[in-house]
C-alpha positions as CSV (number, residue, x, y, z in Angstrom):
1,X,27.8,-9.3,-72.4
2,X,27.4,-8.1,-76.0
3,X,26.8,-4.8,-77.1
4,X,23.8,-5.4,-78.8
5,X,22.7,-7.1,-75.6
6,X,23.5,-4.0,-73.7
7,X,21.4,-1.5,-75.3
8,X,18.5,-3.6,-75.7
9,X,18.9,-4.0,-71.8
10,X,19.1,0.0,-71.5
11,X,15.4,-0.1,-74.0
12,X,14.8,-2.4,-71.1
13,X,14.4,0.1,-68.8
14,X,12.7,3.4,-70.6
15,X,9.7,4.2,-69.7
16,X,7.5,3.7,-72.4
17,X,7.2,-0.3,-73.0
18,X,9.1,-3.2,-72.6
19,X,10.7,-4.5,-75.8
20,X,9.2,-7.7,-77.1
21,X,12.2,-10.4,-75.6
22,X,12.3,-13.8,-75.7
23,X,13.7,-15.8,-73.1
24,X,15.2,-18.4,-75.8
25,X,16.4,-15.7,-78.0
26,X,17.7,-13.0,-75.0
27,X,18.5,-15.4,-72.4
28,X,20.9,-12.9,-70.8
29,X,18.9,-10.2,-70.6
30,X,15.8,-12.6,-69.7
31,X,18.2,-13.6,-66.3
32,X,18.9,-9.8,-65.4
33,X,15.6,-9.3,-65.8
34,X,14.4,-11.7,-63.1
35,X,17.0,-10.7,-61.0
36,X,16.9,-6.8,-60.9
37,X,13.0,-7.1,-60.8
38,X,11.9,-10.0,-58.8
39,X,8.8,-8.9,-56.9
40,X,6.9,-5.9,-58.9
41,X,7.0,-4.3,-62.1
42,X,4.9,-1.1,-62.2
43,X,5.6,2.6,-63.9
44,X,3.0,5.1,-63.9
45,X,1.9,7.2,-66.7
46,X,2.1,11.3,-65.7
47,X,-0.3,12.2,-67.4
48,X,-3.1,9.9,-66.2
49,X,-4.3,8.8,-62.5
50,X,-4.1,4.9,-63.1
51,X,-0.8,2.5,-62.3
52,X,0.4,1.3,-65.7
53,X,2.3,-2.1,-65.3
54,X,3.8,-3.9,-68.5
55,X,5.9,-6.7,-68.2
56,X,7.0,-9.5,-70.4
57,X,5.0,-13.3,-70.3
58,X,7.8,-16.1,-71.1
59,X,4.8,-18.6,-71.8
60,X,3.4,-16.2,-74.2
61,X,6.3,-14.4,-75.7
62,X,4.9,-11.1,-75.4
63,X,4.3,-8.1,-73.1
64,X,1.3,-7.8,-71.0
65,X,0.4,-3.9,-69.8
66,X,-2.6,-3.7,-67.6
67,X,-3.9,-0.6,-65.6
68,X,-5.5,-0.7,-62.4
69,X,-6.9,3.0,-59.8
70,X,-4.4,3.8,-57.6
71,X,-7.3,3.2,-54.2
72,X,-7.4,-0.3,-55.2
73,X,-5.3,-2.5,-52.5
74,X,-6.7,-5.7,-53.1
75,X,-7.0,-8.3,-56.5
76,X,-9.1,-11.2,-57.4
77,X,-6.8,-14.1,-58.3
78,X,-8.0,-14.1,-62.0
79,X,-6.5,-10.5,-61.7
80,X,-2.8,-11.0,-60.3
81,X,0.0,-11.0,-63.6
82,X,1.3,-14.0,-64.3
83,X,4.8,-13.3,-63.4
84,X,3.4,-13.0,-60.1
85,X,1.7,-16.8,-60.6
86,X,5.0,-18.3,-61.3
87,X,6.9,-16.6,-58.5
88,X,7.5,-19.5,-56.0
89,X,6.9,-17.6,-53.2
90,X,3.3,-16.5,-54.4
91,X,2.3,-19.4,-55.5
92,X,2.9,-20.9,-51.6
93,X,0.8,-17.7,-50.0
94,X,-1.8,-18.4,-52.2
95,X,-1.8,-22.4,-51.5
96,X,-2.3,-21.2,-47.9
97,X,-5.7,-19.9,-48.5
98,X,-3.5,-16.2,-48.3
99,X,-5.4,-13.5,-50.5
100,X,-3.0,-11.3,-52.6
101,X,-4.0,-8.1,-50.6
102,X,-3.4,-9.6,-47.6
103,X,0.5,-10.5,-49.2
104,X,1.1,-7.2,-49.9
105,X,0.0,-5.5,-47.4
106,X,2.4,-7.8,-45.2
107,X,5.1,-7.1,-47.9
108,X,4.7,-3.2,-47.7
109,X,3.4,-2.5,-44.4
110,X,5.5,-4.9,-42.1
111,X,8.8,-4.7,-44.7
112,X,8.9,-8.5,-45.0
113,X,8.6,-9.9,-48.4
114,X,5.9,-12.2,-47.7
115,X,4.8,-12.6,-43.8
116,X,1.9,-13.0,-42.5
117,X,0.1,-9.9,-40.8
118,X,0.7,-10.3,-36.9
119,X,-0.6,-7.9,-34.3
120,X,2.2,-6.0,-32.4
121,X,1.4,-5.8,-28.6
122,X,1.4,-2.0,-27.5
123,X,3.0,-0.6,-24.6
124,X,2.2,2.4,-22.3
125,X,4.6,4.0,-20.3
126,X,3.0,5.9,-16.6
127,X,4.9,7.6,-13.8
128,X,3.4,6.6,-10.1
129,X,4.4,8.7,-7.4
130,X,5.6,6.1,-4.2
131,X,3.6,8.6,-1.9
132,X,0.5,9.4,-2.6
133,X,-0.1,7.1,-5.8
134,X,-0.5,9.8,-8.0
135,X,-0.2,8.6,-12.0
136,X,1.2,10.8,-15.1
137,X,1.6,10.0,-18.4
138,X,5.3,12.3,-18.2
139,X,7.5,12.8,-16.4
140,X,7.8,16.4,-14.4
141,X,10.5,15.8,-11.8
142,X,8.1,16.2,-9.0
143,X,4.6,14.7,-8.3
144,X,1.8,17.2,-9.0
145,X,-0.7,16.0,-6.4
146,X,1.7,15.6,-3.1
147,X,4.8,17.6,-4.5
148,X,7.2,15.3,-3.2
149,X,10.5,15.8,-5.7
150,X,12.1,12.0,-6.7
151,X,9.3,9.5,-5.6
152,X,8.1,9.2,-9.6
153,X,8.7,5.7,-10.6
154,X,8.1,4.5,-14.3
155,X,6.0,1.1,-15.3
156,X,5.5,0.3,-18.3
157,X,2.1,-1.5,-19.5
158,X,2.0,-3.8,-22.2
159,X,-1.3,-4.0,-24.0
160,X,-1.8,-8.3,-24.0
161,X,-5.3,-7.7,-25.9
162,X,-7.1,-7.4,-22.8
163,X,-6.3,-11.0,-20.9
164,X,-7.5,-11.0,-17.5
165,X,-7.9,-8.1,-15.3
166,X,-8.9,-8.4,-11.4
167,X,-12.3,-7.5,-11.3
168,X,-12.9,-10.0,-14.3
169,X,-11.4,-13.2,-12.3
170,X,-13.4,-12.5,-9.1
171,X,-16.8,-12.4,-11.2
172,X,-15.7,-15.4,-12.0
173,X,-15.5,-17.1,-9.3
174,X,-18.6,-15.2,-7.4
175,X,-20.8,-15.5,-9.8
176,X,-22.2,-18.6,-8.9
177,X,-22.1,-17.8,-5.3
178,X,-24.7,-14.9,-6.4
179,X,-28.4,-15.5,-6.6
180,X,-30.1,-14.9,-10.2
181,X,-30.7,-11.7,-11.1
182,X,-28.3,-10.2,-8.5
183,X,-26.5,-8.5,-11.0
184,X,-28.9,-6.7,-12.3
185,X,-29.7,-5.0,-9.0
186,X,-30.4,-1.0,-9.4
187,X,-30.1,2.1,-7.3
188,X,-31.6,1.6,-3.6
189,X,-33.0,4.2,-1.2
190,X,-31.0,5.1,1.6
191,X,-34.4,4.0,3.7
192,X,-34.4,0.6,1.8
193,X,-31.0,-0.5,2.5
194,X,-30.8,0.4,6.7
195,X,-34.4,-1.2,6.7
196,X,-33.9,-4.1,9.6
197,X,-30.4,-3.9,9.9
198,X,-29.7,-3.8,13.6
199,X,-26.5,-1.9,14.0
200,X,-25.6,-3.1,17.4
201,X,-25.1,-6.5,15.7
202,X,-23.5,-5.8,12.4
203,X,-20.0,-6.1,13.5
204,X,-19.0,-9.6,15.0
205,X,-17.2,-8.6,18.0
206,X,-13.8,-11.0,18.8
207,X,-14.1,-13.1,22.2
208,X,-10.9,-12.6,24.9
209,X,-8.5,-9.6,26.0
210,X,-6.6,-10.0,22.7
211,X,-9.9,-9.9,20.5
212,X,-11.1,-6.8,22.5
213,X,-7.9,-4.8,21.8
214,X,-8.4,-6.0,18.0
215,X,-12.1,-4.8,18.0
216,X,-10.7,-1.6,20.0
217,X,-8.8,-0.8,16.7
218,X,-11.2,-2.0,14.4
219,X,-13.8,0.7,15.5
220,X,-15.8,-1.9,17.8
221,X,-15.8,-5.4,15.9
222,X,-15.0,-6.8,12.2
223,X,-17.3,-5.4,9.9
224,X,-18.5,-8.0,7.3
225,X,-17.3,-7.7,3.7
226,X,-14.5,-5.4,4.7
227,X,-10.7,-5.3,3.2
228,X,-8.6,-5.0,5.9
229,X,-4.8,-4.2,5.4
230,X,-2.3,-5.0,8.3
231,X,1.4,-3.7,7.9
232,X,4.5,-3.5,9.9
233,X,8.0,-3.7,10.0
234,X,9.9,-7.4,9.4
235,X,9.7,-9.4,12.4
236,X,7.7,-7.1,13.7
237,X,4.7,-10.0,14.4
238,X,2.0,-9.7,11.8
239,X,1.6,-13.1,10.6
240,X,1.1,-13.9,14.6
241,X,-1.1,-11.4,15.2
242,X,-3.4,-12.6,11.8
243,X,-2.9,-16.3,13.6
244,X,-4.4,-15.6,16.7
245,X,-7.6,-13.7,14.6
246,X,-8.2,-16.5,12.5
247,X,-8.2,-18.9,15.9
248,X,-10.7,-16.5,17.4
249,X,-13.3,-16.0,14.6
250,X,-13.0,-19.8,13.8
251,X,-14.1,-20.6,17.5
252,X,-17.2,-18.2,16.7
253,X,-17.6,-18.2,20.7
254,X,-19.8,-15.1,19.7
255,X,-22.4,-16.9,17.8
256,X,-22.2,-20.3,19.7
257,X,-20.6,-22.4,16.9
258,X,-17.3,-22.8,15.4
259,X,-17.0,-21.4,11.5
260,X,-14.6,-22.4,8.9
261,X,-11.4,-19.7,8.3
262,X,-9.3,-19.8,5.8
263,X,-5.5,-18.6,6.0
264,X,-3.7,-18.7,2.7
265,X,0.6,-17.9,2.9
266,X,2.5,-17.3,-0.3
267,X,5.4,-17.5,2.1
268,X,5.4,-20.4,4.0
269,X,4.5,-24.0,3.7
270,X,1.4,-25.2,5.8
271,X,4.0,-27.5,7.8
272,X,5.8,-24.1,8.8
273,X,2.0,-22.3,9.8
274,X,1.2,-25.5,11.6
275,X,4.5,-25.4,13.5
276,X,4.0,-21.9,14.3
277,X,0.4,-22.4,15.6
278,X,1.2,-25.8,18.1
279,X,3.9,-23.0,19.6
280,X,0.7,-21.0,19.8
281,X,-1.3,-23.7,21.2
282,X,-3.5,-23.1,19.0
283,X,-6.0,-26.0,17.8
284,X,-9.1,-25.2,15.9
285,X,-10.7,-27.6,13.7
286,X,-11.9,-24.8,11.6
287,X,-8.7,-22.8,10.8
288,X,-7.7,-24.3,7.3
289,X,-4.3,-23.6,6.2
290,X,-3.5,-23.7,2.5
291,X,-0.3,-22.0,0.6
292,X,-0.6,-21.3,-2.9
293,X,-0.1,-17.7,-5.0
294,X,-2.4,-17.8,-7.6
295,X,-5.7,-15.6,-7.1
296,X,-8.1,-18.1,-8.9
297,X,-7.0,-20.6,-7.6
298,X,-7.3,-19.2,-3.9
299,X,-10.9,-17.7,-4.9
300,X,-11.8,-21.2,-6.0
301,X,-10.5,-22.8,-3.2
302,X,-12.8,-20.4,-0.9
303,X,-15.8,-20.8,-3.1
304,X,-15.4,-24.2,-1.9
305,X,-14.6,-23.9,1.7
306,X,-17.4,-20.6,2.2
307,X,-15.1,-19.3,4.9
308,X,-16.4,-16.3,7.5
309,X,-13.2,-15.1,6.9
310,X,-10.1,-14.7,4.4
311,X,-6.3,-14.1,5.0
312,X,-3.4,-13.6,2.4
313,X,0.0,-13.4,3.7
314,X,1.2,-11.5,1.8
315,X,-0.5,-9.4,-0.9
316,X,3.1,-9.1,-2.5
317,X,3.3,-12.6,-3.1
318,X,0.0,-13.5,-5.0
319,X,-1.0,-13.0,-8.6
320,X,-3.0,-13.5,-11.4
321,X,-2.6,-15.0,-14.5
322,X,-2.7,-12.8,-17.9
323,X,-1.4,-9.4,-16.0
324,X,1.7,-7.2,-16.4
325,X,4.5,-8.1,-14.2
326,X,5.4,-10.1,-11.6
327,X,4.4,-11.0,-8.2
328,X,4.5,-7.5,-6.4
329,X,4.8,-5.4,-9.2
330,X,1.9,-2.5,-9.5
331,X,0.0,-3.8,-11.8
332,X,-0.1,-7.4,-9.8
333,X,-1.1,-5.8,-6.6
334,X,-3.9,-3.5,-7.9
335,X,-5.4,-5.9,-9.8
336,X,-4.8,-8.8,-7.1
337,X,-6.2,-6.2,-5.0
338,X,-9.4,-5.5,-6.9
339,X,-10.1,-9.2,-7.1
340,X,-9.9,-9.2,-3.5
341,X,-11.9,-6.2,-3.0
342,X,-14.8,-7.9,-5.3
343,X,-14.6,-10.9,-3.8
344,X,-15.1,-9.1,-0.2
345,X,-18.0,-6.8,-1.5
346,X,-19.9,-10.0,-3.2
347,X,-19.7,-12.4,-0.6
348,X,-19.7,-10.1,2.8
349,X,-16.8,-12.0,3.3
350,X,-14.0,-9.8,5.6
351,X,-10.6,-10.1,3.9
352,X,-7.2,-9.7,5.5
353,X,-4.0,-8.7,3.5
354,X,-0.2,-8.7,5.2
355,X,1.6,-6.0,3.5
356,X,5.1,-5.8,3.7
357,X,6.8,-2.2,4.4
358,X,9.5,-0.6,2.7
359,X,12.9,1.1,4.4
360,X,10.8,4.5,4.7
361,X,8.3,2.5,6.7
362,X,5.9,2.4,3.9
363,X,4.0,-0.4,2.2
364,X,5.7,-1.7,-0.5
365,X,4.3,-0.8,-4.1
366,X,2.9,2.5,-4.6
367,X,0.4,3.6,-1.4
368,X,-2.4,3.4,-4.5
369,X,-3.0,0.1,-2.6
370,X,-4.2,1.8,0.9
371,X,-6.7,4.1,-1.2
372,X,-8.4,1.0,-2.3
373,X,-8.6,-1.1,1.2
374,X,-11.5,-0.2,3.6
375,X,-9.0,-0.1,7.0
376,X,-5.2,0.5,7.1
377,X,-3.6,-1.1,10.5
378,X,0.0,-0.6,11.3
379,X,1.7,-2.7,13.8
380,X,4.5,-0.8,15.2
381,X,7.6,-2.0,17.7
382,X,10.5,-1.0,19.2
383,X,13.8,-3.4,18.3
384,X,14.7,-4.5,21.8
385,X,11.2,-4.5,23.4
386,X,8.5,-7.2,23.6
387,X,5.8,-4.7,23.7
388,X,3.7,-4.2,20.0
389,X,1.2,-1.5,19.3
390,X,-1.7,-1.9,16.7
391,X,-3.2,1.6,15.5
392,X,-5.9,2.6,12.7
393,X,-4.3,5.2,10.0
394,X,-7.0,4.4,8.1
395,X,-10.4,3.5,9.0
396,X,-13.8,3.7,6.8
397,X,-16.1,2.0,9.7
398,X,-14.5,3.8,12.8
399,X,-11.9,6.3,14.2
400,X,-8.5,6.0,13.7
401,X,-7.4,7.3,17.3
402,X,-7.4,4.2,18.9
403,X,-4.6,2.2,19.9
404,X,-4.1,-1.5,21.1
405,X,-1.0,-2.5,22.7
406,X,0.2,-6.1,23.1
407,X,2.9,-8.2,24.7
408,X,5.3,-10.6,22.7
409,X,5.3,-13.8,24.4
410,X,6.5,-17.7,23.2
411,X,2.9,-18.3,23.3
412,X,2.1,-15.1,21.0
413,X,0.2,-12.2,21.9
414,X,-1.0,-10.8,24.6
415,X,-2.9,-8.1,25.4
416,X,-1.7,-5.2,28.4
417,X,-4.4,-4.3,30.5
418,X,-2.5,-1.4,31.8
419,X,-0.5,0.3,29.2
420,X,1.0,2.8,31.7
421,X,2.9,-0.6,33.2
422,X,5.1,-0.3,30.1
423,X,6.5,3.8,30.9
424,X,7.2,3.7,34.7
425,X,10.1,2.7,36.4
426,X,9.9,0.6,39.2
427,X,9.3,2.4,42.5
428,X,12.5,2.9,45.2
429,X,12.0,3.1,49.4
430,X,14.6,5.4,49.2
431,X,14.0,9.0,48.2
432,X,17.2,9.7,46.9
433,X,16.5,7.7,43.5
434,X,13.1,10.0,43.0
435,X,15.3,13.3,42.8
436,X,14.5,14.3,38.5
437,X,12.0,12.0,38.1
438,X,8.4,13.0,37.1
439,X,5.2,11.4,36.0
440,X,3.6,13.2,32.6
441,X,0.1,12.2,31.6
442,X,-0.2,11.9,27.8
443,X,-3.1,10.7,25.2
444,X,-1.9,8.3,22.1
445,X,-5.5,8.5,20.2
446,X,-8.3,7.8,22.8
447,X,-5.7,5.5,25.1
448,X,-4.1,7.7,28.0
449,X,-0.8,6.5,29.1
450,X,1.6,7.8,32.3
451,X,5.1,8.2,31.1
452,X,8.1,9.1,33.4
453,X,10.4,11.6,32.4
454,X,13.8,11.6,33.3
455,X,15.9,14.7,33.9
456,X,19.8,15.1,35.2
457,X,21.8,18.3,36.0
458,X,25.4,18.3,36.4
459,X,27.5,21.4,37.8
460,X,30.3,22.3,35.7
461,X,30.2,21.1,32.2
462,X,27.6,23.8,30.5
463,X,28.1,22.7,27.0
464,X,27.0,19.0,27.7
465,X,23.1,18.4,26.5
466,X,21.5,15.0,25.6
467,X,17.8,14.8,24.8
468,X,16.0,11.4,24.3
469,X,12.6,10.6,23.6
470,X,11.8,14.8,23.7
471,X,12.5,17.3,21.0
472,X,15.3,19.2,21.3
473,X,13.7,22.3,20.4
474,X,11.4,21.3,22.3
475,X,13.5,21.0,25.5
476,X,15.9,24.3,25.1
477,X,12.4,25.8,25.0
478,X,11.4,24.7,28.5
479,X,14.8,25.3,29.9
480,X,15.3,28.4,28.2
481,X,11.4,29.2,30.0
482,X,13.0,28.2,33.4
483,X,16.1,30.7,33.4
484,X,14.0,33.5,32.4
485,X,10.8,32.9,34.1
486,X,11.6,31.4,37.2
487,X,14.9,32.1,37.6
488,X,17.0,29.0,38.1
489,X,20.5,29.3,37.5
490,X,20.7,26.4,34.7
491,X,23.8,28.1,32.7
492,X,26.4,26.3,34.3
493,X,25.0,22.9,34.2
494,X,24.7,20.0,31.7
495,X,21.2,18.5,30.9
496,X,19.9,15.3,30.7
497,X,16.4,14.5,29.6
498,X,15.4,10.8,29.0
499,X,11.8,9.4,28.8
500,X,11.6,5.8,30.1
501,X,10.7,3.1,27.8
502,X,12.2,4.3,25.0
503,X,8.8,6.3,24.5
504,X,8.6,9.4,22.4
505,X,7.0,12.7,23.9
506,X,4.9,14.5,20.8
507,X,2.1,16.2,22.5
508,X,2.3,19.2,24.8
509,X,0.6,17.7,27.5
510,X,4.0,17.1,28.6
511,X,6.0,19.8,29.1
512,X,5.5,20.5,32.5
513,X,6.5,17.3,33.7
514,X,9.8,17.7,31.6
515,X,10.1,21.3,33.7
516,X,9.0,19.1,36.8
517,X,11.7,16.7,36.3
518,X,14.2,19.5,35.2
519,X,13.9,21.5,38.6
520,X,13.7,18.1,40.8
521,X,17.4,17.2,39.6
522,X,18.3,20.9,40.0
523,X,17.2,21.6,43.5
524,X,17.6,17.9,44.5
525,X,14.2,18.1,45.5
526,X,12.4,14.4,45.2
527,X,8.9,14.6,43.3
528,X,6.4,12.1,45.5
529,X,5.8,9.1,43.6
530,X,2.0,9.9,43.8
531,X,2.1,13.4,41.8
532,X,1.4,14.0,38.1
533,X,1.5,16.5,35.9
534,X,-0.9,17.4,33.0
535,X,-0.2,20.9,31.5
536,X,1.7,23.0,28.1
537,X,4.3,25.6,29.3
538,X,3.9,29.0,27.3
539,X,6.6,31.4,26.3
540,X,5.9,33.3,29.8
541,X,6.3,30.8,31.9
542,X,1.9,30.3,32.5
543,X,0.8,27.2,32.1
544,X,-1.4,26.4,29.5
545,X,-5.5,24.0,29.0
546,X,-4.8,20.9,26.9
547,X,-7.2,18.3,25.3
548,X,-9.3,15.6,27.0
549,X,-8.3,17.0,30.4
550,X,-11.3,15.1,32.0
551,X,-10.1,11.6,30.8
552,X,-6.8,12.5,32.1
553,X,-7.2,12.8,35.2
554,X,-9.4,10.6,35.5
555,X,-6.8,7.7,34.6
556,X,-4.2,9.6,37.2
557,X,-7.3,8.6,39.8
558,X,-7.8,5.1,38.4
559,X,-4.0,4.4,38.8
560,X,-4.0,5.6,42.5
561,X,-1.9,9.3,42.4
562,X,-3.0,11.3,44.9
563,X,-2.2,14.7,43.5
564,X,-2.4,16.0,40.1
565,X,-0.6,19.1,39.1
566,X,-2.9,20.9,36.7
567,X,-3.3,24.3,34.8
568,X,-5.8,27.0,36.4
569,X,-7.9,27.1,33.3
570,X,-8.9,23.7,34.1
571,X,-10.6,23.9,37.3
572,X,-13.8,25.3,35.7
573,X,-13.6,21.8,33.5
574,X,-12.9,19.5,36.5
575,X,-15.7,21.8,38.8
576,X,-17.7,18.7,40.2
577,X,-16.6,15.9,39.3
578,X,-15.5,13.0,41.5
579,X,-12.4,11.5,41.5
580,X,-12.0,9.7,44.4
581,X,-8.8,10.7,46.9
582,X,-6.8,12.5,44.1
583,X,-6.2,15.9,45.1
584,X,-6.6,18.7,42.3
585,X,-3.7,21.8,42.4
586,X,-4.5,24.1,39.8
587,X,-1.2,26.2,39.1
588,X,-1.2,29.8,37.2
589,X,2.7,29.4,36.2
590,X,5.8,27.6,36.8
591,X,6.5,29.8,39.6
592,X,3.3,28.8,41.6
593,X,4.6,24.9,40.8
594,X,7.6,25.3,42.0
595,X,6.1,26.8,45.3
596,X,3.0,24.3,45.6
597,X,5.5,20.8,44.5
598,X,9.0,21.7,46.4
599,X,8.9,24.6,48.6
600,X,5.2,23.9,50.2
601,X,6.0,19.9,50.0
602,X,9.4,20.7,52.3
C-alpha cells in the first residue's frame, strides 16, 4: 500500500468526518473499508446527546452523516443508510417481511449477526424431600419440614410455555360428561349438600368373604369418587388383589345387575391379564381390560366405556403428553395424578392406582403422591408365607386401624376367617412338647389375634441369647424382671425367645406371655393349652391394664380357652360381663402367676 494511501486511511478513522473517497479513485482503501466495518458505522459527538453516523455512499460519491436520539431502537425503511440497503444480508431480512429493529435487536441481544428472535425455554431447579414431600427452591442439607438429613432430591422444570398440565387434560375429557352450567356451581351450605343423602347407602359394599375384608379396610365399603392408592412390595400380590375387586364390582351382586369396570396395565398386555384371570377363574362380561400409558387416551377411552370403576396398574407407568420427564418422574406422577384425582371428583367415579415401592418400603417418587390420594392401602407379606395383610395408613372416609388378612392360593385370594389360625402351632397329646410355650393375646388395629410365644432355657451356656419376633430390649427387660422380682435363678442359662409365624410382638399386651413362656421352659412346667395371657409387666414385677381389654378376652372366649390370665386392674372392667366357660384369674404380679399357673395347676 502506498503511503499516500496510508494516511488517508489513518484520516479514515479520526473522529470528525469521513474523507470524501471514491471507490474508483481509492479502491484500496474503499476494500478495507468494507472489510474493517461491515455491519455499523456510528461515532457519537461528546458534546451532544444524539448518535452521529457518517459514512461514505459509493452510488453517490459522497458522505452521508445523519443523527438519530439515543431511545430510538427501531427505523422506518426510508430511514436505514444505504450501506445498510446494499448489505446482502439486510437486504434478505428485509425480503422476509423482517423490520430493521427486529434485526438488530437479534444482532445485539442474541449475539448473532442476523437471527431471528426465538424464545429460550426457562428452567427451574426444586429440591423434594423423598419423605415427607417437602419442596425448596435451595438446597440446605436437610429437609426443613421432617428433618430427615440426605432425602433432598433435585428436579429440574423446564418452562415449555405452559403445554399441558393434569388438571387441564381431565377438563378435557369431563367436560362433556358435565351437565351445562356445572361449572359455574358456587359455595353450598353444609345443610344443602347432606340434604337426602342416605349415608347407610353411600358406600357400595363388596359381595363375598374377600369383598368384606376389602370393605373392612376401606372403612365399610368403596366410597364413590374416591382415589384409592394400593402399594406393596414386588410380588407381593397387588395386581391380584385389584383383579379380584374389579370381578366383584363388575358382578354389582349388590345392586342386582352387572356394571362395566375398566382395568387399564401399563405393564402387561391384555393376553397376559386374561391369562392371569382364567387362572383366577374369573369371567365377567363386564371387566374390560385395555393396556395403554397415555392419560388421554385412557380418560377418553373411559368417557366412552362410563365404567363404575377405574384401575391403573401402575401410576409409574402412565403419562401425559406436554409435561416434564418421563414416565415416573415427579412431575409425571403429580400431574398424572391430578388428572386422575379430577377425573374421580367430576365423575363420582372410584379410581384405583398400583404404586410401586422403593427399597426403604416406600412408594416410589416423592410421598407428595399419598398427600394427594383420598386412601393409602399397603399390602404387606412375609417372603416364605402365603399369608397377605391389607391395612389403611391412610384413610379420609374411615379409620386406619383395620386390618384384612388374606391367603395366597393358585386361585388368588382368599380371605382368613380366623386370623389367629395363622400364629398357633398345632396342638400335641403329649405334654412334654407344651413345656415354654404360651398363648399372648395381642390387637393389630381393631383385629385381635392369639400368638404363641416360644421360650427355651438351657443350663450351662449363660452368654447364649437369641430373640426373634420380640425386642431385645424388650426381652432382657422381662428376664431381668424375673431374677429380681420373682427370683428364678436365670444367670446360668441361655435364652431362647421365638414367636411362631414369623410374627412380630410390638405391643405390651404381650409381655406376660413372654414371662409365661420364660418360666414354663425354666421350671419345665407345661402351660395348658387352654390358658392365655393378656397383661404389661412393670419394672416391679406388678402387672399392668392394657387397651381394649374387653375385646380381648372376649376373642380368648370365642376361640374356646378356658382361662385367661389377666391383670387385677381389670376385674372392675370385666365386672359382669359374660363370657361363656372362660374362667377370669386376675393376677397383682408375676409372683401371684407363677403361684396361680404352675404351683396351684400341680
Amino acid at each position: 500500500m502506498m503511503v499516500a494511501e496510508m494516511r488517508a486511511f489513518q484520516i479514515l478513522y479520526s473522529r470528525a468526518h469521513f474523507l470524501n473517497l471514491s471507490s474508483t479513485k481509492y479502491p484500496q482503501i474503499h476494500k478495507l473499508f468494507r472489510t474493517f466495518h461491515s455491519t455499523n458505522y456510528r461515532f457519537f459527538n461528546d458534546s451532544s446527546n444524539a448518535d452521529v453516523s457518517t459514512i461514505y455512499d459509493p452510488m453517490t460519491g459522497s458522505l452521508v452523516t445523519k443523527r438519530a436520539p439515543k431511545s430510538k431502537h427501531t427505523e422506518s425503511e426510508s430511514d436505514i443508510d444505504p450501506y445498510k440497503l446494499s448489505n446482502p444480508d439486510y437486504a434478505d431480512a428485509l425480503k422476509d417481511d423482517r423490520s430493521y429493529g427486529n434485526v438488530v435487536k437479534a444482532n445485539h441481544g442474541s449475539g448473532s449477526r442476523f437471527g431471528a428472535n426465538k424464545k429460550k425455554s426457562k428452567s427451574k431447579s426444586t429440591w423434594v424431600c423423598s419423605d415427607c414431600g417437602y419442596t425448596d427452591g435451595q438446597w440446605w442439607g436437610y429437609c426443613r419440614e421432617c428433618k430427615s438429613v440426605g432425602t433432598m432430591k433435585e428436579f429440574t422444570e423446564i418452562d415449555n410455555g405452559g403445554k399441558t398440565s393434569g388438571f387441564q387434560v381431565s377438563e378435557n375429557i369431563v367436560k362433556s360428561w358435565l351437565p351445562k352450567g356445572s361449572g359455574e356451581a358456587g359455595p353450598m351450605r353444609l345443610t344443602d349438600v347432606n340434604r337426602g343423602i342416605n349415608h347407610l347407602n353411600w358406600r357400595f359394599p363388596l359381595s363375598g368373604l374377600f369383598g368384606h375384608e376389602v370393605s373392612r379396610v376401606l372403612g365399610g365399603g368403596l366410597v364413590p369418587g374416591s382415589l384409592i392408592l394400593i402399594g406393596g412390595d414386588p410380588g407381593v400380590g397387588k395386581s391380584t388383589l385389584m383383579l379380584q375387586i374389579a370381578a366383584i364390582i363388575a358382578e354389582g351382586r349388590e345392586i342386582g345387575k352387572p356394571a362395566p369396570v375398566l382395568y387399564v396395565s401399563g405393564e402387561e398386555s391384555v393376553e397376559q391379564i386374561g391369562n392371569r384371570a382364567d387362572r383366577m377363574e374369573i369371567s365377567t362380561e363386564e371387566l374390560y381390560l385395555y393396556s395403554s400409558t397415555d392419560i388421554e387416551d385412557i380418560l377418553a377411552k373411559a368417557h366412552l366405556l362410563s365404567p363404575r370403576a377405574l384401575i391403573i396398574d401402575s401410576i409409574q407407568t402412565v403419562h401425559i403428553m406436554g409435561v416434564t420427564g418421563s414416565a415416573g418422574g415427579i412431575y409425571q406422577v403429580k400431574e398424572c395424578t391430578a388428572a386422575l384425582l379430577r377425573f374421580a371428583k367430576k365423575t363420582d367415579i372410584p379410581v384405583f392406582l398400583i404404586g410401586h415401592v422403593t427399597k426403604s418400603g416406600d412408594i416410589a417418587g416423592p410421598r407428595v403422591l399419598e398427600h394427594i390420594v383420598d386412601a393409602v392401602l399397603y399390602m404387606e407379606g412375609e417372603q416364605y408365607s402365603s399369608h397377605r395383610l391389607l391395612r389403611a395408613f391412610k384413610n379420609r372416609f374411615g379409620s386406619t386401624d383395620e386390618l384384612g388378612v388374606f391367603e395366597m392360593s393358585p386361585c388368588g385370594l382368599k380371605a382368613v376367617t380366623n386370623p389367629s389360625e395363622i400364629f398357633l402351632s398345632e396342638e400335641h397329646s403329649d405334654s412334654e412338647f407344651l413345656a415354654g410355650l404360651a398363648i399372648a393375646v395381642v390387637m393389630d388395629g381393631s383385629r385381635t389375634f392369639v400368638i404363641e410365644i416360644q421360650a427355651l432355657c438351657a443350663a450351662g451356656n449363660s452368654l447364649s441369647r437369641q430373640v426373634n419376633g420380640v425386642q431385645a430390649g424388650k426381652a432382657d427387660m422381662i428376664i431381668s424382671v424375673l431374677m429380681k422380682q420373682a427370683g428364678l435363678k436365670l444367670q446360668s442359662n441361655a435364652i431362647f425367645i421365638n414367636v411362631v409365624g414369623g410374627a412380630t410382638l410390638t405391643e405390651t399386651a404381650g409381655d406376660l406371655a413372654v414371662a409365661a413362656a420364660i418360666c414354663s421352659s425354666f421350671l419345665e412346667f407345661p402351660i395348658p393349652s387352654n390358658v392365655a395371657f393378656i397383661g404389661e409387666i412393670g419394672l416391679g414385677g406388678e402387672l399392668r391394664m392394657v387397651p381394649k381389654m374387653e375385646k380381648r378376652v372376649s376373642t380368648v372366649a370365642k376361640l374356646g380357652y378356658k382361662k385367661c390370665v389377666v391383670p387385677k386392674l381389670a376385674e372392675k372392667s370385666l365386672e359382669g360381663l359374660d363370657f361363656g366357660e372362660l374362667e377370669v384369674l386376675a393376677c397383682k404380679n408375676l409372683k401371684e402367676v407363677i403361684n396361680t399357673v404352675f404351683i396351684a395347676g400341680d
